[in-house]
C-alpha positions in Angstrom: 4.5 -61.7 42.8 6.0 -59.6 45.7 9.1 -57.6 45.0 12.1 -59.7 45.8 15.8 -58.8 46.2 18.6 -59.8 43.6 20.4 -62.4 45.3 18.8 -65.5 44.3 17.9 -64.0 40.8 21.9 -63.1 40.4 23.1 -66.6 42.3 21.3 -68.5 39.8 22.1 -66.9 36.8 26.3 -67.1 38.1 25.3 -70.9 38.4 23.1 -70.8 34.6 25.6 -69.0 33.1 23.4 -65.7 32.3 23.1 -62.4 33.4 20.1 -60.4 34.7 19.3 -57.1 33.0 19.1 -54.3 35.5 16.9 -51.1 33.4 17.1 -48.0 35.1 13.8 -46.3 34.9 12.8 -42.5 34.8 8.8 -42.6 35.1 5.9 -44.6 34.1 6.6 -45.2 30.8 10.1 -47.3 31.8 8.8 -49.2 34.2 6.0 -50.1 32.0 7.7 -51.0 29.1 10.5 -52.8 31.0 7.7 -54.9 33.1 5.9 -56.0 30.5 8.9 -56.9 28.5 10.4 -58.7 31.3 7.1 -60.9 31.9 6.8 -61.7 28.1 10.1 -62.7 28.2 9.5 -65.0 31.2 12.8 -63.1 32.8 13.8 -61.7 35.8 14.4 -58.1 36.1 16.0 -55.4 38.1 14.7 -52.1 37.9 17.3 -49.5 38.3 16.8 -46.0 40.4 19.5 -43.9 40.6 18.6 -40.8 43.4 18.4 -38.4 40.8 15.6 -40.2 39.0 14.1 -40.5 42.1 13.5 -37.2 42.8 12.4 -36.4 39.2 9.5 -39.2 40.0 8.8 -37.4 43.3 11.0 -39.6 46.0 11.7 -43.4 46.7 7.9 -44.1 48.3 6.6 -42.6 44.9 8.7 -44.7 43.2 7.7 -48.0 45.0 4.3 -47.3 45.0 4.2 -47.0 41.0 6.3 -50.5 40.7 3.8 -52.0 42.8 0.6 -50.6 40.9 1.6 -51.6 37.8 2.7 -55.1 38.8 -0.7 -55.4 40.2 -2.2 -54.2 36.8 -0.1 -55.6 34.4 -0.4 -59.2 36.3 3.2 -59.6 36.5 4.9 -62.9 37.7 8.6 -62.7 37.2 10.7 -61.4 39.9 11.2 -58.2 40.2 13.8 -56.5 42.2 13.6 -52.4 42.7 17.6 -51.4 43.3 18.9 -48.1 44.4 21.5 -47.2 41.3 24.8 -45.6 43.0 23.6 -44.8 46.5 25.5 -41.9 47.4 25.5 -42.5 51.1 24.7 -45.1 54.4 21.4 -42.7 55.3 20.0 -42.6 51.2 20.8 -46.3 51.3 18.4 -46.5 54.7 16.0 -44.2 53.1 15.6 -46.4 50.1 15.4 -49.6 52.0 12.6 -47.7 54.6 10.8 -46.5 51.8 10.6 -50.8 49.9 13.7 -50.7 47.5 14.7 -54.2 47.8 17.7 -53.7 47.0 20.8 -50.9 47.3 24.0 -50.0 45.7 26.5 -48.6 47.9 28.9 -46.5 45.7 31.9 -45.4 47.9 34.5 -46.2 45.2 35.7 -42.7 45.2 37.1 -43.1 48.8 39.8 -44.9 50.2 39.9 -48.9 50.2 39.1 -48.4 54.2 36.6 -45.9 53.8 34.9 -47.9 51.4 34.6 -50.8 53.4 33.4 -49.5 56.6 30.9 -47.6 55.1 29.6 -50.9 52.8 29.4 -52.6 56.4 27.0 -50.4 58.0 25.3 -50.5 54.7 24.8 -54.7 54.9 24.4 -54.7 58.4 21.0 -52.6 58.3 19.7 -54.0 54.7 20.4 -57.8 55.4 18.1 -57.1 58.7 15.5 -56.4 56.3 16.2 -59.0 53.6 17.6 -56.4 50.9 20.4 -57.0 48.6 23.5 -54.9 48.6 26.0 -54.4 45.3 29.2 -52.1 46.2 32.0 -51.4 43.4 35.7 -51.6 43.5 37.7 -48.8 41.4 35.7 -46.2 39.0 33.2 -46.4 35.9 33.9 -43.8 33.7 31.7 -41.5 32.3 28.7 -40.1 33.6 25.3 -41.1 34.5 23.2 -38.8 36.5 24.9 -37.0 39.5 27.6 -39.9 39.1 31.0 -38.7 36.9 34.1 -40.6 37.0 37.3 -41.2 35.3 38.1 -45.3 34.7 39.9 -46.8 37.1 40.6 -50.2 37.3 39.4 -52.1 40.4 42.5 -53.7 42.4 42.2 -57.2 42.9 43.3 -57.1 47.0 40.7 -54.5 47.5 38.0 -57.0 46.0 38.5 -59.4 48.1 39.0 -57.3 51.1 35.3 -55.6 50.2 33.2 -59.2 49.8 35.5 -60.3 52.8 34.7 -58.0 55.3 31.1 -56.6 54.1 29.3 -59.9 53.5 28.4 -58.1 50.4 25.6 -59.7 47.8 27.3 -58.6 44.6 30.8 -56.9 43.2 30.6 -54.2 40.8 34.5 -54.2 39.6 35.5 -51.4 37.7 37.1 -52.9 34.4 37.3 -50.1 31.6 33.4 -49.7 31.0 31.3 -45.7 31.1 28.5 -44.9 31.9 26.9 -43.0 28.5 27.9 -43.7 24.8 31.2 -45.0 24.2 33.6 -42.8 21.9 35.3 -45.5 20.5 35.8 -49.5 20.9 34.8 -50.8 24.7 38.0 -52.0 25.9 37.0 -54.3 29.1 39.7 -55.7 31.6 39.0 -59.6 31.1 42.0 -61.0 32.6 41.4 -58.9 35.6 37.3 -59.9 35.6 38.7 -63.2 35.7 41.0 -63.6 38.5 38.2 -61.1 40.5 35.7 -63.8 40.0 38.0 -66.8 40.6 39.0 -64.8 44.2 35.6 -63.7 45.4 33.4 -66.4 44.1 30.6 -63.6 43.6 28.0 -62.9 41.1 30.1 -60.1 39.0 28.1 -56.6 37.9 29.1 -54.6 34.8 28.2 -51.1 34.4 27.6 -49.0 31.3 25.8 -52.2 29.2 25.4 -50.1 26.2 27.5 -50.1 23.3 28.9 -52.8 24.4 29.1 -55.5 21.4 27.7 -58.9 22.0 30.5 -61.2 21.9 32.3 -59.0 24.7 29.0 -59.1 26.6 28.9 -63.2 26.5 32.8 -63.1 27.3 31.9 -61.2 30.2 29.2 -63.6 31.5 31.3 -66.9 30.6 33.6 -64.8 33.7 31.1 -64.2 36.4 28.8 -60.9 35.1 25.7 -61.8 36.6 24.0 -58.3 36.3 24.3 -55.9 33.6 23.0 -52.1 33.9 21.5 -50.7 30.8 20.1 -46.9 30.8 21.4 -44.8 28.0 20.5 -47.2 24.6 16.8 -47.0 26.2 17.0 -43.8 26.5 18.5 -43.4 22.9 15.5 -45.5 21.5 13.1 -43.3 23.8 14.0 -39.8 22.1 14.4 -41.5 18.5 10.9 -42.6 18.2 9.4 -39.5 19.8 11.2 -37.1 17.5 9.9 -39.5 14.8 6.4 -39.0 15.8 6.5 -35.1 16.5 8.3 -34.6 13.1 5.7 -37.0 11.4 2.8 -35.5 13.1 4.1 -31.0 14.5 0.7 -30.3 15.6 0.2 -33.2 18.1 -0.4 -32.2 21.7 -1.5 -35.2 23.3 1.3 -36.8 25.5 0.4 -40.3 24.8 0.4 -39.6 20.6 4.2 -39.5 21.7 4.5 -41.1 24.8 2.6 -44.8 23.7 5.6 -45.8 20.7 8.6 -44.5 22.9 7.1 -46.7 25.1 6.7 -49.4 22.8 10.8 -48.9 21.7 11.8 -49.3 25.4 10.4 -52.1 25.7 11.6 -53.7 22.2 15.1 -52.6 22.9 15.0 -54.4 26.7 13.4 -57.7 24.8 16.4 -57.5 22.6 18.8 -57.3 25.7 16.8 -60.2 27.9 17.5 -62.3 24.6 21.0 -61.3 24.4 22.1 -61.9 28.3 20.1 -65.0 27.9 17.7 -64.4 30.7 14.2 -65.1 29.2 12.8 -68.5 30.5 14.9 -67.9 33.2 12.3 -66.7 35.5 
């Protein structure tokens, strides 16, 4: 199965009323785990790069190369999208697209409304060329998630509309009270505003910061339009459990994959547990 972009996988789950799980990934381990639970599960998937994990990995060409190797290996059918997570500019965008990513996420929500917007256009203009995907988001995420930090602020309806107007944009990322990282506290999501967004730009919705987010707020969310939810820190929470398990269980192992092998095994029960919950399994 070739690497596909997310616009039929996130049109059909707005139509099915589910959302697809987007998993960033930091190295082989992650991909593995989240590939093998996605084609288990019969479920699309989006695998999440942000620039910074990138560069730990050793650039986007690395990056693509190892999605494709172990789709190849692992005899993966699903689809599979590879998404640029918060692309910090028009020319990492292009270098993500140039390099395979299938699909990008523009993030100029700290500028201007206008800003914004022009520089989401030049964005669609070159990936549409090419057949990739393009999210953008309205207002700020709070929290912080890799070179990303941002107070909440609530996306503004006008500019919503304005952005999918005027960009021809795949998917809205709306800004509606979640973080990026743990919540301290209750999640407190803007549902009256995710509803009159989806009701005015007739768009497959994205929510970021899935984690720690309780279920019947993540199925409220989809019954509104969220399409696409992005899920880093609880895998990475489940990740560091079970290794510190294993080293405290076993101080004198040295071998990486002693360690490595049941983190890997928890990433990939923990995304199971979210394709179940979005309802995306069977879906592929």
């Amino acid at each position: 199965m070739p690497l596909v972009s997310m616009t039929e996988m996130l049109n059909k789950a707005l139509e099915g009323k589910y959302a697809v799980g987007q998993y960033n990934i930091n190295n082989l381990e992650w991909t593995h785990a989240i590939l093998e639970a996605a084609e288990e599960e019969k479920s699309p998937v989006i695998l999440g790069v942000s620039e910074g994990a990138a560069r730990y990995m050793g650039g986007f060409n690395t990056v693509v190369h190892m999605v494709k190797g172990l789709m190849q290996d692992l005899k993966v059918t699903v689809p599979v999208a590879i998404h640029l997570d918060h692309g910090s500019s028009v020319e990492k965008c292009k270098e993500a697209i140039d390099a395979g990513f299938t699909s990008v996420m523009i993030d100029d929500s700290h500028s201007p409304i206008d800003t914004n917007i022009e520089t989401t256009k030049q964005v669609v203009e070159y990936a549409h060329a090419k057949g990739v995907s393009v999210e953008a988001e309205v207002g700020m995420v709070g929290g912080q998630e890799d070179d990303v930090v941002g107070e909440v602020m609530y996306a503004k309806l006008d500019d919503c509309v304005r952005i999918v107007n005027e960009t021809g944009i795949d998917t809205l990322a709306p800004a509606l009270g979640s973080v990026h990282g743990p919540y301290k506290g209750e999640p407190n999501l803007g549902f009256k505003e995710m509803e009159e967004i989806r009701n005015a730009v007739k768009l497959p919705l994205v929510l970021h910061g899935g984690t720690g987010i309780p279920t019947h707020d993540i199925q409220k969310a989809i019954s509104l339009g969220t399409s696409k939810i992005n899920v880093n820190t609880e895998n990475q929470i489940s990740f560091s459990k079970v290794v510190r398990e294993v080293l405290a269980a076993k101080p004198e192992a040295y071998d990486p994959r002693t360690y490595l092998k049941p983190g890997r095994e928890a990433i990939k029960q923990t995304v199971i547990g979210k394709i179940r919950e979005f309802g995306s399994n069977n879906k592929a």
